[in-house]
TIBA-340092 format. One record per residue (C-alpha): residue number from 0; residue in one letter; x, y, z. Coordinates in nm, 4 decimals. Layout:
BEGIN
NUM, a, X, Y, Z
...
//
This chain:
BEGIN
0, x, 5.8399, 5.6741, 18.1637
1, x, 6.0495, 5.9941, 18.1342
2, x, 5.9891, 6.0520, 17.7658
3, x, 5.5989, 6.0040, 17.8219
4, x, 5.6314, 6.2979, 18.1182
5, x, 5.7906, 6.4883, 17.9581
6, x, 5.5422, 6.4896, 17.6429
7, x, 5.2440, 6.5968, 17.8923
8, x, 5.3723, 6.9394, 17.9119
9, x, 5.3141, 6.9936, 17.5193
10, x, 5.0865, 6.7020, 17.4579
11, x, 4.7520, 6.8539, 17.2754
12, x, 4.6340, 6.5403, 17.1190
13, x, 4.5619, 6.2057, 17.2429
14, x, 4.3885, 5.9378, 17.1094
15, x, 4.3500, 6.1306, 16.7733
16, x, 4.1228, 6.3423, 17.0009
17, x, 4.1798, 6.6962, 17.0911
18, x, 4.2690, 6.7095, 17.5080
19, x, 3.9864, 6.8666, 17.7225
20, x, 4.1169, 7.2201, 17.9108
21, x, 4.1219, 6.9524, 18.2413
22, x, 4.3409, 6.7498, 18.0516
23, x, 4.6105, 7.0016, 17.9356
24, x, 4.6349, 7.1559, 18.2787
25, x, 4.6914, 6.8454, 18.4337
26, x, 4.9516, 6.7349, 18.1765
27, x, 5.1204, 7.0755, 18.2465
28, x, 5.0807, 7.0246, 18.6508
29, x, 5.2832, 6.6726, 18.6121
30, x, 5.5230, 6.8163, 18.4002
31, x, 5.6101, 7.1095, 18.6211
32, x, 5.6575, 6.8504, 18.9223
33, x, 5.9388, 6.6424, 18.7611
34, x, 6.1030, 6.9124, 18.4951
35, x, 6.2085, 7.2526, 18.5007
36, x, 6.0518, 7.3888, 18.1155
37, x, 6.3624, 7.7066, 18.1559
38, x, 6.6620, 7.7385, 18.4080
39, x, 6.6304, 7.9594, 18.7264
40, x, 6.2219, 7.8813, 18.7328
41, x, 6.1947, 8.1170, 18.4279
42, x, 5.7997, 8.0301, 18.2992
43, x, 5.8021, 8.2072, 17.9983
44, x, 6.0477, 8.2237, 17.6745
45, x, 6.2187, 8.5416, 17.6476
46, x, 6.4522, 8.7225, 17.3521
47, x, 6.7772, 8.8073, 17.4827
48, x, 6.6734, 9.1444, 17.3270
49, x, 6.4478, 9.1920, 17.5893
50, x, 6.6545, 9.0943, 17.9110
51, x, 6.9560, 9.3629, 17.7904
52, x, 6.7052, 9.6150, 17.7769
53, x, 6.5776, 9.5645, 18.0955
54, x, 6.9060, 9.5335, 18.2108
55, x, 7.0355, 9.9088, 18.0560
56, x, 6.7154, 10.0458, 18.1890
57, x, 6.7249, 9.9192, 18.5047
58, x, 6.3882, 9.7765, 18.4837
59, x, 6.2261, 9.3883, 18.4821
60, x, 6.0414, 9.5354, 18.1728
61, x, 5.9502, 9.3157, 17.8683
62, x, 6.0720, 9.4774, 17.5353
63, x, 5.8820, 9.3641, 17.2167
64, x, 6.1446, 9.5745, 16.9580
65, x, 5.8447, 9.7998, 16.8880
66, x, 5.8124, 10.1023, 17.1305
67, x, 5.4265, 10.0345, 17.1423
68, x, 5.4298, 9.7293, 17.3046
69, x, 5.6990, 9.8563, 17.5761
70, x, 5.5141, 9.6798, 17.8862
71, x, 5.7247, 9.8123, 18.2015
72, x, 5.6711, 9.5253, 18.4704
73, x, 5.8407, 9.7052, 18.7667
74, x, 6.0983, 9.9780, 18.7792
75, x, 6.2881, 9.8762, 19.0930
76, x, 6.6678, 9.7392, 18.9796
77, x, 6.7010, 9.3910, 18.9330
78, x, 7.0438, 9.2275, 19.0893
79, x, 7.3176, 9.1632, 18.8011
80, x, 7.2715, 8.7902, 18.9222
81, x, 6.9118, 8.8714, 18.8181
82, x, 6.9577, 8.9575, 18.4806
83, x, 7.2946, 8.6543, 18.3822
84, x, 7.0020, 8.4369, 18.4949
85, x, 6.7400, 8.5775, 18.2509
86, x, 7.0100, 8.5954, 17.9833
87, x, 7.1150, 8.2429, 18.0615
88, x, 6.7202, 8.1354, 18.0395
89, x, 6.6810, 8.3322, 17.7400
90, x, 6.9778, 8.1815, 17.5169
91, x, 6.8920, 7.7697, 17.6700
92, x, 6.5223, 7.8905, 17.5401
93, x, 6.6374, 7.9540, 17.2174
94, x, 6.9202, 7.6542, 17.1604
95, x, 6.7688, 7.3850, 16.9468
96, x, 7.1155, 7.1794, 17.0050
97, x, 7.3683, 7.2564, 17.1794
98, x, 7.6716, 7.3321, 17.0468
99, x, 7.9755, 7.0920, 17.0660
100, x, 8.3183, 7.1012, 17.0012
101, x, 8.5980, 6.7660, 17.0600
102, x, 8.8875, 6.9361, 17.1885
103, x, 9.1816, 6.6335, 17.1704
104, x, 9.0680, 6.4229, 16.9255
105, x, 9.2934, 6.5740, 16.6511
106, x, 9.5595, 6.7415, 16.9307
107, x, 9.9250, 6.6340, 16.9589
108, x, 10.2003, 6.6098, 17.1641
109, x, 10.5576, 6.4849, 17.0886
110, x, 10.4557, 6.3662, 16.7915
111, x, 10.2070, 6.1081, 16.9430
112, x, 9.8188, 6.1727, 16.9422
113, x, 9.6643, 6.2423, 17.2706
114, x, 9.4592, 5.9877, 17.4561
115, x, 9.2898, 6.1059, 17.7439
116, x, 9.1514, 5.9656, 18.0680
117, x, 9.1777, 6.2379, 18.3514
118, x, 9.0871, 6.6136, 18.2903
119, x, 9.0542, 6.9187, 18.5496
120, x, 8.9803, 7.2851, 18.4201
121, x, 9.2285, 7.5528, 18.5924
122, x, 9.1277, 7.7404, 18.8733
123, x, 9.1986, 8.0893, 18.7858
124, x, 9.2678, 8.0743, 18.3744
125, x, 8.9786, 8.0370, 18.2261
126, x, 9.1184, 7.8899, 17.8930
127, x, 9.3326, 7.6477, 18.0242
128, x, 9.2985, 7.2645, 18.1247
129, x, 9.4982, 6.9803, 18.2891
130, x, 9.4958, 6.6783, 18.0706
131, x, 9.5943, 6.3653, 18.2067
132, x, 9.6250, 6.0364, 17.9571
133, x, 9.6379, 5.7021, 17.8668
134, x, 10.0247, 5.6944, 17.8277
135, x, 10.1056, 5.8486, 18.1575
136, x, 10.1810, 6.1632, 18.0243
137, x, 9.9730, 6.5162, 18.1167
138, x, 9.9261, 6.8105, 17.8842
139, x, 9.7872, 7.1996, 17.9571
140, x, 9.5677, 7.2534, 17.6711
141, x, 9.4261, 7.6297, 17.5748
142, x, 9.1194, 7.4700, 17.5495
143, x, 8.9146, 7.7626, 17.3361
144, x, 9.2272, 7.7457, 17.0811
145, x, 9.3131, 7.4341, 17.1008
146, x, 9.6536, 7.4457, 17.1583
147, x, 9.9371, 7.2890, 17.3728
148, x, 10.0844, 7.5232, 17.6493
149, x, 10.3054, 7.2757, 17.8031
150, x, 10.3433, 6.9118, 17.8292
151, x, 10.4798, 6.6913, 18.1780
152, x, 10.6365, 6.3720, 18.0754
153, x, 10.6552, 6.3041, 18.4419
154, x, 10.8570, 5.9647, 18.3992
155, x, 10.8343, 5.6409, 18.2651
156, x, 10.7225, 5.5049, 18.6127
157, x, 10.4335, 5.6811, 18.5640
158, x, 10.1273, 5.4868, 18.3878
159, x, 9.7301, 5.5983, 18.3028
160, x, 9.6845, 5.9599, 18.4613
161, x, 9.3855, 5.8955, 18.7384
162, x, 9.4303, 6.2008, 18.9404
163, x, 9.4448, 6.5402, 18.9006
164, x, 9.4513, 6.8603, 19.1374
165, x, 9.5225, 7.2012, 19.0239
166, x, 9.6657, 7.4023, 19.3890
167, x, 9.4288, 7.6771, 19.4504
168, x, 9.6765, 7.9575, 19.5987
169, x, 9.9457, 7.8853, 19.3943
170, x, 9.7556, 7.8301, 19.0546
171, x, 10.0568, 7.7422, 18.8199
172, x, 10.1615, 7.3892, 19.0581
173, x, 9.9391, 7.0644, 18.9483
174, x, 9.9238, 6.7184, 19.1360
175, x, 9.9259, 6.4324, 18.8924
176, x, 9.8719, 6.0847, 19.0375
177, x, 9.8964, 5.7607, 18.8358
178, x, 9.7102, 5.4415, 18.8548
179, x, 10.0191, 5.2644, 18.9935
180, x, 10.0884, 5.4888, 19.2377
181, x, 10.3244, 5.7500, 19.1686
182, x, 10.2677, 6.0753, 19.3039
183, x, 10.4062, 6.4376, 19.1423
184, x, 10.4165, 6.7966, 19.1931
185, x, 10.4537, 7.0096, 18.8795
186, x, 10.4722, 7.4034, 18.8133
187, x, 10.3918, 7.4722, 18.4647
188, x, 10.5723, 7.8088, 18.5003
189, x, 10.8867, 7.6465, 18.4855
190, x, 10.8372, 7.5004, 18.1474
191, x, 11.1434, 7.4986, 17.9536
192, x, 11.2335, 7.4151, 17.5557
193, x, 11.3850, 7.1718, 17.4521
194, x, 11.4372, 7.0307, 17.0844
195, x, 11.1284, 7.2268, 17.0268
196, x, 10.9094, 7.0452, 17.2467
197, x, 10.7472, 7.1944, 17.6024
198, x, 10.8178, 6.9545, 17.9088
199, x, 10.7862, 7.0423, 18.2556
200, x, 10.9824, 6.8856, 18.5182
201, x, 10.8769, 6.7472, 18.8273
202, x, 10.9185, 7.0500, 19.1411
203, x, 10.8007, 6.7456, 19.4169
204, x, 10.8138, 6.3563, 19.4679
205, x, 10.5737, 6.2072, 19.6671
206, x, 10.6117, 5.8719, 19.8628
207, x, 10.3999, 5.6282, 19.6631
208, x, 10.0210, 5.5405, 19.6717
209, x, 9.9243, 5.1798, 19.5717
210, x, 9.6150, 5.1445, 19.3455
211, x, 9.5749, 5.5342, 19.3150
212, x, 9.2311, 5.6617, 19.2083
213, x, 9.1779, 6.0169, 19.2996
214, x, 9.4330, 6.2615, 19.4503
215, x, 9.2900, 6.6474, 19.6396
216, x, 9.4797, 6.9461, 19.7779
217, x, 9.3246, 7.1230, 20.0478
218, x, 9.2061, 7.5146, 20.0496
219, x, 9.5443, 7.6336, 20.2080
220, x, 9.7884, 7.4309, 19.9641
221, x, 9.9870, 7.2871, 20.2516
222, x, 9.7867, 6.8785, 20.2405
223, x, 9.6351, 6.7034, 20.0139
224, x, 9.4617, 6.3518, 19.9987
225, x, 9.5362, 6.0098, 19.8210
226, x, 9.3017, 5.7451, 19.8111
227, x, 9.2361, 5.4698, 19.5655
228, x, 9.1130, 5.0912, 19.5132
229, x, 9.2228, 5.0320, 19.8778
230, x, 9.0531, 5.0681, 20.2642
231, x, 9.3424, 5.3682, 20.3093
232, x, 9.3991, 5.7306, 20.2288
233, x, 9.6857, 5.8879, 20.2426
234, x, 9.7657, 6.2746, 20.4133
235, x, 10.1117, 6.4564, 20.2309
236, x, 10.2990, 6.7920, 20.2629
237, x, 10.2712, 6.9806, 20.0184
238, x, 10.5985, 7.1265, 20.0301
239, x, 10.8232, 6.7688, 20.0972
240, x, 10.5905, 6.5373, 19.9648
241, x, 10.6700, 6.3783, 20.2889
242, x, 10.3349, 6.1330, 20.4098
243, x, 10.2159, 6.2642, 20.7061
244, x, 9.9480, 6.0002, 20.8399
245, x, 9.8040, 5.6625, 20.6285
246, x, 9.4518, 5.6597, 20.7522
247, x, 9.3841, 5.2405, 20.7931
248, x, 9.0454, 5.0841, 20.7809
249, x, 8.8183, 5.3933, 20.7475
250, x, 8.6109, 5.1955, 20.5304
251, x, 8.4964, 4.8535, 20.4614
252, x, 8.5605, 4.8261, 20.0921
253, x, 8.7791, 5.0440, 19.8866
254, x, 8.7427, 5.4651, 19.8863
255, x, 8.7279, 5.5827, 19.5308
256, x, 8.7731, 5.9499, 19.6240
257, x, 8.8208, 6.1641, 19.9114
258, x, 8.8015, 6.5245, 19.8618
259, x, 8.9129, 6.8117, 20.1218
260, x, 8.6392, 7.1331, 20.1904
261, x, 8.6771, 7.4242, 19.9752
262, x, 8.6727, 7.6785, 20.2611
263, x, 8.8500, 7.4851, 20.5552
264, x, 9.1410, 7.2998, 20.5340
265, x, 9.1307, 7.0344, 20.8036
266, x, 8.7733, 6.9001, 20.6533
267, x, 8.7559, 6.6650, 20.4030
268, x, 8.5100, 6.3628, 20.3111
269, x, 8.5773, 6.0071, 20.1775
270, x, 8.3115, 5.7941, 19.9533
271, x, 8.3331, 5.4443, 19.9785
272, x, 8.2020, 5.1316, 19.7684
273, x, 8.0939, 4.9881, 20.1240
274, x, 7.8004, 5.2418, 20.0709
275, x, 7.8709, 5.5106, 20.3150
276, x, 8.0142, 5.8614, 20.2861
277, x, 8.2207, 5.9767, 20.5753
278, x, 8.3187, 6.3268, 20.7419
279, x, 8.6186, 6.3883, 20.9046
280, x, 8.8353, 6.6512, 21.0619
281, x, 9.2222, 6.6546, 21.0878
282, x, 9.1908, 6.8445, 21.4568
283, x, 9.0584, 6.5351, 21.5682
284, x, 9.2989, 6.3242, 21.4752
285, x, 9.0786, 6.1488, 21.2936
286, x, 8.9728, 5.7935, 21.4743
287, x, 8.6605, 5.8432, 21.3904
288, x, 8.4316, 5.9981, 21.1372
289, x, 8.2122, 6.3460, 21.2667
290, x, 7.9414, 6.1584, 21.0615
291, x, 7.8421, 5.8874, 20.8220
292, x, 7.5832, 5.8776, 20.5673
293, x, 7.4765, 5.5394, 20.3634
294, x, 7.3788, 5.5106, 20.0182
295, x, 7.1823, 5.1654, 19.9046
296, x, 7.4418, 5.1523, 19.6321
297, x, 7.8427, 5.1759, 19.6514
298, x, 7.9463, 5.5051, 19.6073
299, x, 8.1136, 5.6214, 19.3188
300, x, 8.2523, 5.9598, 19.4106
301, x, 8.1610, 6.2659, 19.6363
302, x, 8.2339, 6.6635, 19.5885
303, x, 8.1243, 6.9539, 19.8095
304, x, 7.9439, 7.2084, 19.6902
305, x, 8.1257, 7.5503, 19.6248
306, x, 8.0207, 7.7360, 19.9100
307, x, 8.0548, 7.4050, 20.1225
308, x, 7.7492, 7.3649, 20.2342
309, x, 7.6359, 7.0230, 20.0263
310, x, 7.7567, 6.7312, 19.9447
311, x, 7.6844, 6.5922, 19.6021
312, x, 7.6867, 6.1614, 19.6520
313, x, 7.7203, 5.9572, 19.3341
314, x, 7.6407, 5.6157, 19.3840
315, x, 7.6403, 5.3408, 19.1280
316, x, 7.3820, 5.3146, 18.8693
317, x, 7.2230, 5.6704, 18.8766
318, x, 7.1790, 5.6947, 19.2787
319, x, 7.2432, 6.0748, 19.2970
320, x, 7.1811, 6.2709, 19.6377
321, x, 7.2524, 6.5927, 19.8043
322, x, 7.3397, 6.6240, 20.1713
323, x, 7.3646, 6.8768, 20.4046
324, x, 7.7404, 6.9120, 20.5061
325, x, 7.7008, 6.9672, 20.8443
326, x, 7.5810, 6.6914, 20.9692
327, x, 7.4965, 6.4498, 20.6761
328, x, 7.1549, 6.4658, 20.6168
329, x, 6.9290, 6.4426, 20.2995
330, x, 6.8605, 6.7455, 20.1276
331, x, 6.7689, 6.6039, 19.7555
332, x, 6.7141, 6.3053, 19.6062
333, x, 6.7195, 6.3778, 19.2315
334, x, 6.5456, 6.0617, 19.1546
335, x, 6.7260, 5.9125, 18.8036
336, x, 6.6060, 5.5811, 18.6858
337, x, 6.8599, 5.3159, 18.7217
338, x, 6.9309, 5.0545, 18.4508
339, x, 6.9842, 4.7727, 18.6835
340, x, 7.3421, 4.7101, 18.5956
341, x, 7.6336, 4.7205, 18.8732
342, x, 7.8741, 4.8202, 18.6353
343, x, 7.7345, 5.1737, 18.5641
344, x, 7.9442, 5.3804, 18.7220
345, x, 7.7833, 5.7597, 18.7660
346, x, 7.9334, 6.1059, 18.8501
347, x, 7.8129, 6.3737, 18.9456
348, x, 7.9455, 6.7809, 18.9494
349, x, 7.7889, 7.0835, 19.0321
350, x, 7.7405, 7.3689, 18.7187
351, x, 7.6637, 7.7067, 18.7743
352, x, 7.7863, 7.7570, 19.1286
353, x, 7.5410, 7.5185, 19.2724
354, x, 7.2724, 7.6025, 19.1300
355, x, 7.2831, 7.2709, 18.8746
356, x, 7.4298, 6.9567, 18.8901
357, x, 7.5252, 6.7363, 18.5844
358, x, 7.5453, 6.3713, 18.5836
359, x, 7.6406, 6.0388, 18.3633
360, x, 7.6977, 5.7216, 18.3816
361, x, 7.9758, 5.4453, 18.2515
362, x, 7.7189, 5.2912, 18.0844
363, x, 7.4647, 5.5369, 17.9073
364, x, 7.5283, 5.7977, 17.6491
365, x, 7.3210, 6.0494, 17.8558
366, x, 7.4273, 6.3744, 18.0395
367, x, 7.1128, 6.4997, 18.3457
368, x, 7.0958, 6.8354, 18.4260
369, x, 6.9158, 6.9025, 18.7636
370, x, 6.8203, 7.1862, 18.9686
371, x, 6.9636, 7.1490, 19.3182
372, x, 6.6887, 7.4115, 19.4687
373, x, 6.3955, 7.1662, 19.3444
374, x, 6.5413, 6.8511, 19.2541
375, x, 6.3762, 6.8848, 18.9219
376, x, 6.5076, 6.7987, 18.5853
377, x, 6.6166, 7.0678, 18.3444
378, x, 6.7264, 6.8437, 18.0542
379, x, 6.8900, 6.5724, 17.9385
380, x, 7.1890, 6.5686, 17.7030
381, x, 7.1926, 6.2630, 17.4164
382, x, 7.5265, 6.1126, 17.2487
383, x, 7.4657, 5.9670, 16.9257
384, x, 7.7994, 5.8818, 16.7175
385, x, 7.6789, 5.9184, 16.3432
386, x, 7.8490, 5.6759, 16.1650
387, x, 7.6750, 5.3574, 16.3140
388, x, 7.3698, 5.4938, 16.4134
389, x, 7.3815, 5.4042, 16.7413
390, x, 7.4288, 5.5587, 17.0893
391, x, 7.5302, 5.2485, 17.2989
392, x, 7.8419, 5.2941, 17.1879
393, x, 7.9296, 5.6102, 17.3187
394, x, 7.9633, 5.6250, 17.6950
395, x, 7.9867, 5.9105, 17.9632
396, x, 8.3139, 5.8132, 18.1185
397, x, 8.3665, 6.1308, 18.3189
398, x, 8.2353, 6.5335, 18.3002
399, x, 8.2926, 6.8380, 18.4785
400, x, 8.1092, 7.1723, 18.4643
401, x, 8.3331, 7.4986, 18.3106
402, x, 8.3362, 7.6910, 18.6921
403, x, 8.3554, 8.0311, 18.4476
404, x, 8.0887, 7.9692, 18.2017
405, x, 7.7419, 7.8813, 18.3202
406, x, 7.5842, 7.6257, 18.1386
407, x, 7.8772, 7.5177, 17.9684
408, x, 8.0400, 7.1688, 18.0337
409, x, 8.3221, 6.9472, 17.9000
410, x, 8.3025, 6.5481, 17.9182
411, x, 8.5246, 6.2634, 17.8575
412, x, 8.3446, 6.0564, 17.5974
413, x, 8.4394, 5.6650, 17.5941
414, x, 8.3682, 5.5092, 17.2622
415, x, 8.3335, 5.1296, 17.2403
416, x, 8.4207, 5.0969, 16.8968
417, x, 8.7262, 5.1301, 16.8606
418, x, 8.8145, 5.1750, 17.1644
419, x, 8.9394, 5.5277, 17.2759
420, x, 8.8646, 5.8698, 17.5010
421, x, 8.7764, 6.1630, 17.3558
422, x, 8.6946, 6.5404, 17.5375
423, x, 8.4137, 6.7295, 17.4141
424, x, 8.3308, 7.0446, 17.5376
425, x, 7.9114, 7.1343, 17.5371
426, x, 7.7548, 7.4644, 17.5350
427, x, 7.3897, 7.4681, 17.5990
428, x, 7.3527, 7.8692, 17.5565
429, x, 7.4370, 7.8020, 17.1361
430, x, 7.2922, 7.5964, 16.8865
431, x, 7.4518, 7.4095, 16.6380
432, x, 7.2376, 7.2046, 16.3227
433, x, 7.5592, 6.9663, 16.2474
434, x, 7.7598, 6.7280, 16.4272
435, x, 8.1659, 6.6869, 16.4522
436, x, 8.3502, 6.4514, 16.4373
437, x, 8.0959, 6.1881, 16.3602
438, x, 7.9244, 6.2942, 16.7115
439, x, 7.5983, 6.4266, 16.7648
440, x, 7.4767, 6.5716, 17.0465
441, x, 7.0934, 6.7139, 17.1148
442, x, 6.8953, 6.7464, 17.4052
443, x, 6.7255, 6.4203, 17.4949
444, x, 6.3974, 6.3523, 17.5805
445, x, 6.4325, 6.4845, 17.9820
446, x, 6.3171, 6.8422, 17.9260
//
């Protein structure tokens, strides 16, 4: 059904017969109901040429390259968020496929070959990432060189990295949580050498979390959240690593993540496979949630939006929704086909701010892109590994968006066979005509 919508927009033929004006505008009408044709509502194609010159001029004119057909639209000033957003529409207009780039599949540490599971870009350097893998182990990756920075071989305790949390005022610390349940504190500042290899050792030990899945600090640094394949979640100091309160019962089945607000440090939200998303706040003790919201599916994971104002629900098998924070009500359903399968596990992040959201699933080799003002589809990204032909096996295990490039995005690719992880960073605002790596990547048939 999708790729038939999205062909009304463009269709001029049908039936071998040429479409009636009628026809075309009504293709055009559906189109523009379900899919965005260009980010930020943008109706037109525009050279990048164009948008800087409006920009340096201070005008929304459109500039042809010949001085003749100089049309000035307006002369009042656009905003500089104005113009990134033309330049942003301009360069997605013009990418034919987006350009990727795996970023561990050839990277080493200690002389072993990275295998990823858990990733987290850094909240203040924007060319570094938290890599947590397979092995236990976590590495800090320059992620535009490709080089190591500084590995944590936290212990041997420690099995497949699940959780990661970069602090937000103190930048350097990360919180690494493992599937078993150990719990660490790390400052990569205090990375030493030692027979030529970086380690970091741990600066905090944490009283242990059974069946860890997901680990948050708050906005102030001073708390942060464990939760996992459990009814429980877990509130620590920072500082001691000391557990403050174990939160009993809060759900019916197991809570996947919790995650604090961005802005205020005594919020925070849990999602739960029982279906519902909770709120709750510290001052009150909590006994009981300030709200709960249901999903018809088990939720897979929640986030708030950067400014706090949304919540972005991932249920299972492409059940996507955005709430209003406050008081839990529905703001956008983004309507994605499911598959039917209760094994395909989606996630969901917010790109650009909050202007976008991208999704995948467990199950599909298929990245959404959505607008969060509309609810409308921008595009959708296809995997395709080369070498067999086929894109089952190639699955979007997890993604997040890059918080300081728009429209760029980095997901953890699960291949079936073999079977390994892989991170591959995507940027929609460049084209590239040939795949790495055996991997190709093109936008799909949702825009």
């Amino acid at each position: 059904m999708d790729s038939v919508i999205t062909s009304l927009g463009r269709m001029e033929v049908k039936n071998d017969s040429p479409l009636k004006g009628g026809e075309v505008e009504r293709g055009k009408a559906i189109f523009s109901k379900y899919y965005e044709y260009l980010p930020y509502k943008r109706q037109h194609r525009e050279s990048v040429l164009n948008v800087l010159y409006s920009r340096e001029t201070g005008t929304s004119s459109t500039y042809c390259c010949k001085p003749s057909r100089r049309r000035c639209a307006s002369s009042a000033r656009k905003s500089q968020c104005f113009y990134m957003r033309s330049l942003c529409a301009a360069k997605f207009g013009s990418s034919v496929q987006p350009l990727s780039c795996p970023i561990t599949n050839d990277t080493k540490e200690a002389d072993r070959i990275l295998r990823p599971r858990q990733f987290e870009y850094h909240p203040a350097d924007s060319s570094l990432m938290a890599v947590g893998t397979l092995d236990g182990d976590v590495v800090v990756l320059n992620h535009e060189t490709g080089n190591v920075v500084a590995c944590i071989f936290p212990s041997l305790s420690m099995n497949s990295i699940l959780g990661l949390c970069w602090l937000k005022q103190q930048p350097s610390k990360l919180l690494v949580g493992s599937d078993n349940g150990c719990l660490r504190l790390f400052d990569i500042n205090e990375v030493r050498t030692k027979t030529g290899d970086s380690y970091c050792n741990s600066s905090v030990v944490f009283d242990d979390f059974e069946l860890l899945t997901s680990v948050h600090v708050n906005s102030t640094d001073d708390r942060c959240l464990a939760s996992g394949y459990s009814k429980k979640v877990a509130i620590y100091d920072i500082c001691s690593g000391q557990r403050l309160q174990l939160l009993t019962d809060m759900h019916r089945e197991p809570i996947n993540v919790a995650k604090f607000s961005n802005h205020s440090p005594n919020l925070f939200v849990t999602s739960s496979f029982d279906r519902d998303v909770k709120m709750w706040d510290l001052r009150q003790a909590p006994l009981r949630p300030c709200y709960s919201s249901r999903s018809s599916r088990g939720n897979v994971m929640v986030v708030f939006s950067p400014d706090d104002l949304y919540l972005l629900v991932s249920a299972v098998d492409n059940e996507v929704k955005q709430l209003v924070s406050v008081d839990g009500r529905l703001h956008t359903d983004f309507g994605i086909v499911s598959t039917g399968s209760c094994h395909n596990y989606t996630r969901s992040y917010y790109m650009n701010g909050r202007d976008y959201i991208i999704t995948g699933s467990s199950e599909e080799a298929t990245i959404r892109i959505c607008c969060t003002h509309t609810g409308r589809r921008l595009r959708d990204i296809s995997l395709e590994v080369q070498d067999t032909g086929r894109s089952s096996s190639i699955y979007v295990q997890s993604l997040r968006s890059d918080p300081f490039r728009h429209f760029h995005m980095a997901i953890l690719a699960a291949y079936a066979r073999p079977s390994k992880y892989e991170i591959i960073k995507i940027n929609l605002l460049s084209s590239s005509r040939s795949a790495e790596g055996g991997l190709h990547i093109s936008f799909g048939k949702g825009g």
